[in-house]
DRENTOR-961420 format. One record per residue (C-alpha): z, y, x; residue in three letters. Coordinates in steps of 0.2 Angstrom, whole numbers, plus 5000, padded with zeros to 4 digits. Last residue first. Layout:
<pts>
(pt (Z,Y,X),"ala");
...
</pts>
This chain:
<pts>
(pt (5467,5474,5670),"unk");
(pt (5486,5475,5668),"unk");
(pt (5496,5478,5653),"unk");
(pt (5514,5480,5657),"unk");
(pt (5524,5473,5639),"unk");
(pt (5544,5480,5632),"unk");
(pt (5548,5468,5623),"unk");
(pt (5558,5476,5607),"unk");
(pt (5553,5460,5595),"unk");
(pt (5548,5446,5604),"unk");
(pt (5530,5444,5611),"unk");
(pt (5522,5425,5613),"unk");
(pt (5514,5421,5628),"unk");
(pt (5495,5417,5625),"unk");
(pt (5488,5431,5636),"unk");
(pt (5499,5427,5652),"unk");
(pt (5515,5432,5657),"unk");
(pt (5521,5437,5674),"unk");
(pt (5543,5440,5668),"unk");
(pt (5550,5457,5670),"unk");
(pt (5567,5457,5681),"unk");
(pt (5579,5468,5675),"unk");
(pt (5587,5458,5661),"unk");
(pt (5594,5464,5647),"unk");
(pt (5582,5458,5634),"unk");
(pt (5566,5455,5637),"unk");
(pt (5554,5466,5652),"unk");
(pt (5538,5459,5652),"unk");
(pt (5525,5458,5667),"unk");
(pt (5505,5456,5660),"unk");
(pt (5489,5446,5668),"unk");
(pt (5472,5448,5668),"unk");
(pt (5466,5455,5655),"unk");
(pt (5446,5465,5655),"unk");
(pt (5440,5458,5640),"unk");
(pt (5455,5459,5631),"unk");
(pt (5456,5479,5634),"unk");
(pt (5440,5482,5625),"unk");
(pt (5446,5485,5607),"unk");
(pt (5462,5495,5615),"unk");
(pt (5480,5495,5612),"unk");
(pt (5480,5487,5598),"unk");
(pt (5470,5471,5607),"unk");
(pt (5482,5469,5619),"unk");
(pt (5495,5467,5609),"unk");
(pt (5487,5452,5600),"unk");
(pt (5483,5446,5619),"unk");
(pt (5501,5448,5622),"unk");
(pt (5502,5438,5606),"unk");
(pt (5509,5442,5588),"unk");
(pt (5518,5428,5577),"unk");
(pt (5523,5438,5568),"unk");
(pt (5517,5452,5563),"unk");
(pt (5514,5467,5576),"unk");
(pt (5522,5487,5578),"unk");
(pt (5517,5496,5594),"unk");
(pt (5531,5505,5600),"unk");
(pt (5533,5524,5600),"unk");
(pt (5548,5531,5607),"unk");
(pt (5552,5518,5620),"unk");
(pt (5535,5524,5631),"unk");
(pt (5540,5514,5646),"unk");
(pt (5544,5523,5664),"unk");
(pt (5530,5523,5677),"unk");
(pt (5521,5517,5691),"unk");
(pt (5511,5501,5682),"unk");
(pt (5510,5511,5663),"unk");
(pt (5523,5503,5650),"unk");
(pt (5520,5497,5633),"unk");
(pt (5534,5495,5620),"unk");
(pt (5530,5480,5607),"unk");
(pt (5540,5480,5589),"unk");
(pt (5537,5463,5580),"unk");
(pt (5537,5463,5562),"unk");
(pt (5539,5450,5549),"unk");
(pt (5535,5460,5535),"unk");
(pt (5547,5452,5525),"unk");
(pt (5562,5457,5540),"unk");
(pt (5557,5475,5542),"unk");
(pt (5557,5476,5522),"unk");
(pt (5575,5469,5521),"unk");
(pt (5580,5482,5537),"unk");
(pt (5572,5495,5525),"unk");
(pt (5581,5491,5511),"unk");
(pt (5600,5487,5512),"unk");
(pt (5604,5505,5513),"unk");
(pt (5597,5504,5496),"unk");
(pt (5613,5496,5490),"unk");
(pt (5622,5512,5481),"unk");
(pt (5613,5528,5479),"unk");
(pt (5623,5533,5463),"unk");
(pt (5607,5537,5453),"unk");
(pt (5596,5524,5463),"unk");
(pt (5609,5511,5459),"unk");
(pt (5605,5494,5468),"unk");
(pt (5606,5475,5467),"unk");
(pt (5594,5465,5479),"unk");
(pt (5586,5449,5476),"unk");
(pt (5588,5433,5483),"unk");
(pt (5578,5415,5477),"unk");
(pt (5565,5425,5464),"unk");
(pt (5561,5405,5458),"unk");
(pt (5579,5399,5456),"unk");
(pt (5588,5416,5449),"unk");
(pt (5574,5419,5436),"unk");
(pt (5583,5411,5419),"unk");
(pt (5599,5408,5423),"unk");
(pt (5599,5424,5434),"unk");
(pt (5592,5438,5424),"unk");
(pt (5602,5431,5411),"unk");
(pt (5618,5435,5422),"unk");
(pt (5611,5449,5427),"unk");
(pt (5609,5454,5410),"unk");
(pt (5626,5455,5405),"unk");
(pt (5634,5465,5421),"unk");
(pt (5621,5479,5419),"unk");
(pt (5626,5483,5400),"unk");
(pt (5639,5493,5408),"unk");
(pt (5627,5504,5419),"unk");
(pt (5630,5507,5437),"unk");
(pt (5620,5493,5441),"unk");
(pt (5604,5502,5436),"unk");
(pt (5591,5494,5450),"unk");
(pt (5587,5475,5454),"unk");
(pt (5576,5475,5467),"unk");
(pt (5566,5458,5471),"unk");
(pt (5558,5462,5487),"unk");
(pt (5540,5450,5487),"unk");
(pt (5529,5445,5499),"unk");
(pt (5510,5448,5493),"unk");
(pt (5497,5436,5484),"unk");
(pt (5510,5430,5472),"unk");
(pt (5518,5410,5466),"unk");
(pt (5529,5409,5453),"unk");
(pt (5517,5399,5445),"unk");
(pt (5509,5396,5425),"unk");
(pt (5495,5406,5432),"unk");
(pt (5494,5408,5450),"unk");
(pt (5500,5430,5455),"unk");
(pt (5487,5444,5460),"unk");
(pt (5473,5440,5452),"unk");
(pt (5474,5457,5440),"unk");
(pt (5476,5448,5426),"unk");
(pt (5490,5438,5433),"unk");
(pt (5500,5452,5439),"unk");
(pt (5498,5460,5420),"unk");
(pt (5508,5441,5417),"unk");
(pt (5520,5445,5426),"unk");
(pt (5522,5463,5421),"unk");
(pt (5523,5457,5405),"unk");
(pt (5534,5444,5407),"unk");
(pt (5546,5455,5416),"unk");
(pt (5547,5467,5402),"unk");
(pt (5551,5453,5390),"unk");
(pt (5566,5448,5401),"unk");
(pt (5572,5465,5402),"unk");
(pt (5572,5472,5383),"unk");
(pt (5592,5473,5386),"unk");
(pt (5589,5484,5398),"unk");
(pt (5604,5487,5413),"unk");
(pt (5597,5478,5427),"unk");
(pt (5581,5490,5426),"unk");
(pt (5567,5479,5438),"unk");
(pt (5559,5484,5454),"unk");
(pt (5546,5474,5461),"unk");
(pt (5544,5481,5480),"unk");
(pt (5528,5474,5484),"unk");
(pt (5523,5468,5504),"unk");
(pt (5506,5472,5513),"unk");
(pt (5497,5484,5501),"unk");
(pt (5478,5480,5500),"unk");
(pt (5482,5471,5486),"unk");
(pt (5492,5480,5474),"unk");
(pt (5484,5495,5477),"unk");
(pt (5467,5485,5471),"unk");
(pt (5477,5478,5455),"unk");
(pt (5484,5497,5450),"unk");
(pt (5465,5501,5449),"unk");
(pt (5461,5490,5435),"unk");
(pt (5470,5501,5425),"unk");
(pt (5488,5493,5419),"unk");
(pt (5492,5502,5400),"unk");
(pt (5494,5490,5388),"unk");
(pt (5494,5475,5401),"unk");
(pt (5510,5484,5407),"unk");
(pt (5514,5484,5427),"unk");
(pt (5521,5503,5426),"unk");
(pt (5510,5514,5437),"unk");
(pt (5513,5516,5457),"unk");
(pt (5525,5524,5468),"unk");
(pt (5517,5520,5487),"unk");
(pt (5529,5516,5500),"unk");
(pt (5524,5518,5518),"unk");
(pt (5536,5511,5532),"unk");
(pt (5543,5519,5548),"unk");
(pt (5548,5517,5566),"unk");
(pt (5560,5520,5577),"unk");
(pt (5576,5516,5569),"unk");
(pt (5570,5514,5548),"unk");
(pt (5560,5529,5540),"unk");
(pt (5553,5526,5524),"unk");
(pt (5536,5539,5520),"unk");
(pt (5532,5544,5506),"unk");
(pt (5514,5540,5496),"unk");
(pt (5510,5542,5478),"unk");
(pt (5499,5532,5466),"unk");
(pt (5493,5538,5450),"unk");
(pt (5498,5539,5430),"unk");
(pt (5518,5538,5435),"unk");
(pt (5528,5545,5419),"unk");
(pt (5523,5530,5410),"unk");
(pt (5540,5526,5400),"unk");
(pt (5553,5542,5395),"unk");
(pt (5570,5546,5406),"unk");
(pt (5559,5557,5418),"unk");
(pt (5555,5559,5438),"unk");
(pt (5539,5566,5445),"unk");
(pt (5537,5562,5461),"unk");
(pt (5541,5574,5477),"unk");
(pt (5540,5563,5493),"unk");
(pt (5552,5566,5507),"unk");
(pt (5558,5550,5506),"unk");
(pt (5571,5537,5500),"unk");
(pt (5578,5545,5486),"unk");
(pt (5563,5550,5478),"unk");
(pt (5554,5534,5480),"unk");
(pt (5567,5526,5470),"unk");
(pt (5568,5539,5459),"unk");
(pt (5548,5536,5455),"unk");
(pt (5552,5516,5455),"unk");
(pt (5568,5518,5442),"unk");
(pt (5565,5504,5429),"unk");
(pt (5557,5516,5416),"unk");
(pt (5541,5505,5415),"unk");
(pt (5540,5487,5421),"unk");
(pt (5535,5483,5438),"unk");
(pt (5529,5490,5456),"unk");
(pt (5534,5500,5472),"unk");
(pt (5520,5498,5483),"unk");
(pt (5524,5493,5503),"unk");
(pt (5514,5499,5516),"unk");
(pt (5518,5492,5533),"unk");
(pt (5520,5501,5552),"unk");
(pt (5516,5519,5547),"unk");
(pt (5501,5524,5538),"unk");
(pt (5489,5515,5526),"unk");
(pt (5477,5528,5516),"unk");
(pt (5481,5529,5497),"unk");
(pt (5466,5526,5484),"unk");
(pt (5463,5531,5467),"unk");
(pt (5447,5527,5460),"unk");
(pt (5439,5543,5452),"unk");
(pt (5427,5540,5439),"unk");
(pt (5411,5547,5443),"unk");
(pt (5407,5565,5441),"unk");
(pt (5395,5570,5426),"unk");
(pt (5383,5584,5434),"unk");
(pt (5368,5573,5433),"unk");
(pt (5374,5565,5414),"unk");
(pt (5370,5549,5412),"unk");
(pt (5357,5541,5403),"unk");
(pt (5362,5532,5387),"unk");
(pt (5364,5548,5377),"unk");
(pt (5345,5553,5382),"unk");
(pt (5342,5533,5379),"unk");
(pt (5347,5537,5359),"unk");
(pt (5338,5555,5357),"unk");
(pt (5322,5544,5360),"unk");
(pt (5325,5532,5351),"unk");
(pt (5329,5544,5336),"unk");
(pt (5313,5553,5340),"unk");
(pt (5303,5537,5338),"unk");
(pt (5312,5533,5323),"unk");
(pt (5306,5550,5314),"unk");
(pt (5289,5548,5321),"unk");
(pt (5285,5533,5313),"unk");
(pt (5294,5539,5296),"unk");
(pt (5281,5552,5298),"unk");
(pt (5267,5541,5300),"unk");
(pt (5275,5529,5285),"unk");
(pt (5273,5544,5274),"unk");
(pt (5256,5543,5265),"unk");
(pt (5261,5523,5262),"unk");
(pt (5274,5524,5252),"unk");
(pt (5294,5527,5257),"unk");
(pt (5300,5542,5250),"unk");
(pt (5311,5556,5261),"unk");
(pt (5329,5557,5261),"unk");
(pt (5334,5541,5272),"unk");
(pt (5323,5547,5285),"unk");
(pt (5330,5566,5283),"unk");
(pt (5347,5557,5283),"unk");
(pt (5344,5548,5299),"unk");
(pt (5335,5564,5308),"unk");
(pt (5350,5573,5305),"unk");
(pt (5364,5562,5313),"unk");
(pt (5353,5558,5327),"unk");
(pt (5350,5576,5330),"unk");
(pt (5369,5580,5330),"unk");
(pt (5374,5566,5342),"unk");
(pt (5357,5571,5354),"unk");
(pt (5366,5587,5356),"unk");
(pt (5359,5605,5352),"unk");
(pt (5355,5604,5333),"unk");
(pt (5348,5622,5327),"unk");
(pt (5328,5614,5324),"unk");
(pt (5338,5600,5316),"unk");
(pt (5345,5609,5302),"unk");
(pt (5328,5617,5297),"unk");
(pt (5320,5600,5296),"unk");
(pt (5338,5596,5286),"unk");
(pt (5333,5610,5273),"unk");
(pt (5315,5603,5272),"unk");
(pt (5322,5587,5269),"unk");
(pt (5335,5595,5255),"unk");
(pt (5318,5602,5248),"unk");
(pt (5310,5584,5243),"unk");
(pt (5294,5580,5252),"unk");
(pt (5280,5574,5238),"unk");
(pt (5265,5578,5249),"unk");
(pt (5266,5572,5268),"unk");
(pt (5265,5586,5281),"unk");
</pts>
């Protein structure tokens, strides 16, 4: 040991023999370096005191075997389209969800209630849609995650409080959040996803001000929107025809040679959508083996021969044969 130690050094040795994390010997084995005399007997031990520092410094580097990842959340596609909810906090997305499906969110008066994505299902006639609750578009809070919902959803539902007189700075945030996340042209009004514009609170006084701001100032670019009270369920009847039409869906019956069509479960296509398209859902294999397909349109009682290029309607009914 070098001569001329002081005792606090001693006591800090002491100190670091009970330290457990590399934080707390860190700490310590500063001070005892800053503690001791610098001459010429103690640069060895000032050697070693560094190199126990580095070490301690990549142990906290490294991490941990039993650390779990982050976890990214994801939400598995079902039904004919998934739509997410989006846009600024407090303007109705959890209710919304709420009130159109079986889903159970978490519904309050304060900001950020939603901290992760959450699926319920629309139905509309025979089919039905996915709508995904998602986080407030905020550049203070958004998580990069938000933008990877965003994208591989098919169509948004930006929903936007009517009623809040803090509206148009709400929208520029959650525009521009849009942008960070690559999912709107800068300076634009141009997005990587259809959009349904919903306009929610109507019921509320204030309501009747802000749309008219709302559209002096957006009314060009957003084109139509929708004006709903999820409180009072007014307007979102409207909705799921509006997301059948921006998804631009095609629904296809299939039919067995010898036997009635399946009108229960049709096969759900965009536009424009192919026999060969249909084909294709069915089965990978099946374009390989087509030949030809009759189709049964409208009212009429006599099924047109179609080839693979013909172009499906919605509520054809399509036999595939091989």
């Amino acid at each position: 040991m070098v001569a001329n130690l002081p005792p606090q050094f001693y006591q800090k040795e002491a100190e670091l023999k009970k330290a457990r994390t590399p934080q707390e010997k860190i700490a310590i084995l500063e001070e005892m370096l800053a503690i001791m005399p610098k001459h010429k007997s103690s640069e060895k031990l000032q050697a070693e005191i560094k190199t126990k520092i580095s070490r301690y410094r990549k142990e906290m580097e490294k991490p941990s075997p039993t650390a779990r990842k982050a976890v990214v959340p994801h939400v598995e596609r079902e039904g004919a389209g998934q739509l997410a909810i989006c846009g600024p906090a407090n303007s109705g997305k959890s209710s919304l969800l709420a009130a159109l499906t079986r889903a159970t969110p978490v519904v309050a008066d304060y900001p950020f209630t939603t901290t992760l994505p959450l699926p319920g299902m629309l139905p509309y006639q025979d089919i039905s849609f996915q709508l995904v609750d998602t986080p407030a578009l905020s550049r203070s809070v958004s998580e990069p995650w938000l933008g990877e919902i965003l994208r591989r959803a098919d169509a948004w539902i930006f929903l936007f409080d009517l009623s809040s007189d803090a509206l148009l700075e709400e929208l520029e945030d959650s525009l521009l959040t849009l942008e960070n996340f690559g999912l709107k042209q800068p300076g634009q009004f141009t997005f990587s996803r259809p959009i349904i514009w919903l306009g929610n609170k109507i019921d509320r006084p204030a309501a009747a001000t802000v749309r008219e701001i709302f559209r002096e100032l957006y009314g060009q670019q957003v084109g139509s929107w929708l004006e709903i009270s999820v409180q009072e369920r007014r307007g979102v009847e409207k909705l799921p025809g509006k997301i059948f039409e921006v998804l631009r869906l095609v629904r296809v019956y299939t039919k067995i040679p010898g036997h009635p069509p399946d009108l229960k479960t049709p096969f759900t296509l965009r536009e424009p959508a192919s026999i060969l398209d249909l084909a294709a859902a069915i089965h990978r294999q099946l374009p390989e083996n087509f030949k030809y397909a009759r189709l049964w349109r409208g009212e009429s009682e006599t099924p047109l021969v179609v080839g693979r290029d013909f172009l499906l309607q919605d509520r054809d009914i399509v036999e595939i044969h091989t």
